[in-house]
N, C-alpha and C positions, 0 to 999 in steps of 0.2 A: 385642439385637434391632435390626434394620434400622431405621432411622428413619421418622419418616412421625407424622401426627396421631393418636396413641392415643383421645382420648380424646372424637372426632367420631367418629360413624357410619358407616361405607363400606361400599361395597361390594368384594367382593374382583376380581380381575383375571384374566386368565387369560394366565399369562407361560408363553410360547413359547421354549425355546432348538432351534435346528434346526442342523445341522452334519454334512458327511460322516461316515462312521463314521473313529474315531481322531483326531477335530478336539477332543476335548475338553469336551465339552459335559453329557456325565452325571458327567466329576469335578466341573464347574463347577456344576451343578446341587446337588449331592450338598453341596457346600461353601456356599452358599447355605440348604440347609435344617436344618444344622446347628447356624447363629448367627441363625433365625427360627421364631419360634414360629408367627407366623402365616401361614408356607408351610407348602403340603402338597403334596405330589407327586402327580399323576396317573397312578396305576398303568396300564398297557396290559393289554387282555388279547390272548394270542398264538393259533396255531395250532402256532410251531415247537417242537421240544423242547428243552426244560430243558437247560440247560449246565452244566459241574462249579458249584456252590457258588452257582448261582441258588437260590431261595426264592420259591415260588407264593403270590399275596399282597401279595409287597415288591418282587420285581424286574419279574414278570407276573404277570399271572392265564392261568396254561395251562388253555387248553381245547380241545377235540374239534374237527373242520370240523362237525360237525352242531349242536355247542352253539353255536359262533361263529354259524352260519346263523341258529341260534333268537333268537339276543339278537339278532342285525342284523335280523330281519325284525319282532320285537317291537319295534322302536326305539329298544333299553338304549342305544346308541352315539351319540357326537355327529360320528364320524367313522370309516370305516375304510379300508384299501390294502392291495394286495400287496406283498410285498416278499422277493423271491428266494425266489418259491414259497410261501410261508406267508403268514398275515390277521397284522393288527395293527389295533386300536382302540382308542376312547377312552370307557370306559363313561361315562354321562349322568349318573346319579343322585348317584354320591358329588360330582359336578363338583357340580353345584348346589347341592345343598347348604352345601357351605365359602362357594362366592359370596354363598351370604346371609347368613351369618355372619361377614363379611369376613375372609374368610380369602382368600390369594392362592394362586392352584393353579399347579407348576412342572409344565409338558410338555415330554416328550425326546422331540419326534417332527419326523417327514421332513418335507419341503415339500407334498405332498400333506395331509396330516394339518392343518400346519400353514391351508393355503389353505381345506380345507373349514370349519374352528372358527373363523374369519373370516367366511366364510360366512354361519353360523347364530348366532354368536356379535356378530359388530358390534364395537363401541365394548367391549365386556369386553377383548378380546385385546390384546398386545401381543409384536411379532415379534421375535425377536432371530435374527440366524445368525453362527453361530461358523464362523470359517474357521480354518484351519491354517498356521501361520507360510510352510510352502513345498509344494510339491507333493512333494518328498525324503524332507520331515518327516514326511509322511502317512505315504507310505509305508513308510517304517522303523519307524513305531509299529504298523501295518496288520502287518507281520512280526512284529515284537516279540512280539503276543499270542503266537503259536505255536500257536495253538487249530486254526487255519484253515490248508488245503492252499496251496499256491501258486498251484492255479485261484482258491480262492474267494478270492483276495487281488485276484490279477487284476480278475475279477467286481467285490470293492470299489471297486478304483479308477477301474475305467466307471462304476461308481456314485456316487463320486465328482463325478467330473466334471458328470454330471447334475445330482446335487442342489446344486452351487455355481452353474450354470447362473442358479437361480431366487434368486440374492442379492437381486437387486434389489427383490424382494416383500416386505422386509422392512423394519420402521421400522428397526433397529439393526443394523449390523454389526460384528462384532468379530475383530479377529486373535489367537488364540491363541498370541502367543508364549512371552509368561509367563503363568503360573496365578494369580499373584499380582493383577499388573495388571490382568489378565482379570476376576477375581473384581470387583476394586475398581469398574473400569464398569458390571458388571453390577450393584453395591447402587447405584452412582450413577440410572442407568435405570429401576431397582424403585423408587428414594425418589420420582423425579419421576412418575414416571406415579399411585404413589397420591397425590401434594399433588393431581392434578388435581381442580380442581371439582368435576365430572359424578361424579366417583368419591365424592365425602366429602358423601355424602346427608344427614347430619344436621347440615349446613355451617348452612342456611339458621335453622333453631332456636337454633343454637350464637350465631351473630350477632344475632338476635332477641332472644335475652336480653340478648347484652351491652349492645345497645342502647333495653332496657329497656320493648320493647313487649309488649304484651299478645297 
C-alpha cells in the first residue's frame, strides 16, 4: 500500500493523470492501482464503440448518444467533451462516494475533463500530465498499436500537440521515459498530497487526544 496516515481520517482526492494518447498514462495509472487498495479508478462512460478486448464496466461504461444526453442533462456527470466525434464523461455518483470514504479516485482523462473537475471540484483535485520522452517516441507507439489507420494516427498527433499545449495547468509534470521512474514520482505526489492537512480531517481529534483534552 502507498504510504500516507492509515489511521486518521481523510478525505480521498481526486488524482488526475492527463497525457497525449501513447504518453503512458493508463499503464501508469493501471500500476498505481495495483499496489493500492485505497485507489479506485474512475470509470468513463463513452459514446464510441467497444474495442477488441475492452469490457463495459472496467474500461468504459458504453452508452447510446440518447443515454449519454439523459445522464448529462440529469446531472449523473461531473464532466463531459468531445473527442474525435464521440462523448466521454465522468459519472458523479460512484466519485463521491469513495471521497467520503477516503478513498482516492485515479482519472485518465484529457485537459478538458481534467479543467472542468477543477472546476466544481476545488481543493479535492490534483493535476498530473504525463508527457512523452520525444515527439518520435509518441509517434512510434502511436504506430505500434496497429489498431488505427495512418489518418487516425495523423489526427493523434494534431491531437497531441494540443493537449501538451495546456501542460502548464497542471500542479505536476512528468516525462515518461521510464515507467519505472515514472511510477515512482507519481507514489511520491500521491503520498504528499494526502499528508496534507486540509485532507486528514480526523487530524484535529487525533491531536486532541494525544494531547489529552477533553
Amino acid at each position: 500500500m502507498i504510504g500516507g496516515e492509515a489511521n486518521v481520517a481523510r478525505r480521498g482526492l481526486m488524482f488526475i493523470l492527463s497525457s497525449p494518447s501513447g504518453a503512458g498514462k493508463t499503464t501508469l495509472a493501471d500500476r498505481l492501482l495495483k499496489k493500492d487498495a485505497r485507489l479506485v479508478l474512475s470509470v468513463s462512460a463513452t459514446t464510441r464503440p467497444r474495442r477488441p478486448g475492452e469490457a463495459d464496466g472496467k474500461d468504459y461504461f458504453f452508452v447510446s448518444d440518447d443515454e449519454f444526453f439523459r445522464m448529462r442533462d440529469n446531472g449523473e456527470f461531473f464532466e463531459w467533451a468531445n473527442v474525435f466525434g464521440y462523448h466521454y464523461a465522468t459519472p458523479r455518483a460512484a466519485v463521491e462516494t469513495a471521497l467520503r470514504q477516503g478513498k482516492d479516485v485515479v482519472f485518465d482523462i484529457d485537459w478538458q475533463g481534467a479543467q472542468q473537475l477543477a472546476e466544481v471540484a476545488g481543493e479535492d483535485v490534483v493535476k498530473v500530465f504525463i508527457l512523452p520522452p520525444s515527439r518520435e517516441e509518441l509517434e512510434r507507439r502511436l504506430r505500434w498499436r496497429a489498431q488505427d489507420s495512418g489518418k487516425v494516427v495523423r489526427q493523434r498527433m494534431a491531437k497531441a500537440d494540443a493537449e501538451m499545449s495546456h501542460w502548464a495547468e497542471y500542479d505536476y509534470v512528468i516525462i515518461n521515459a521510464d515507467l519505472d521512474e515514472s511510477e515512482r514520482l507519481l507514489t511520491t505526489i500521491l503520498i504528499a498530497e494526502r499528508l496534507k492537512r486540509r485532507r486528514q480531517i480526523g487530524l484535529a481529534a487525533v491531536v486532541k487526544d494525544m494531547m489529552g483534552e477533553e
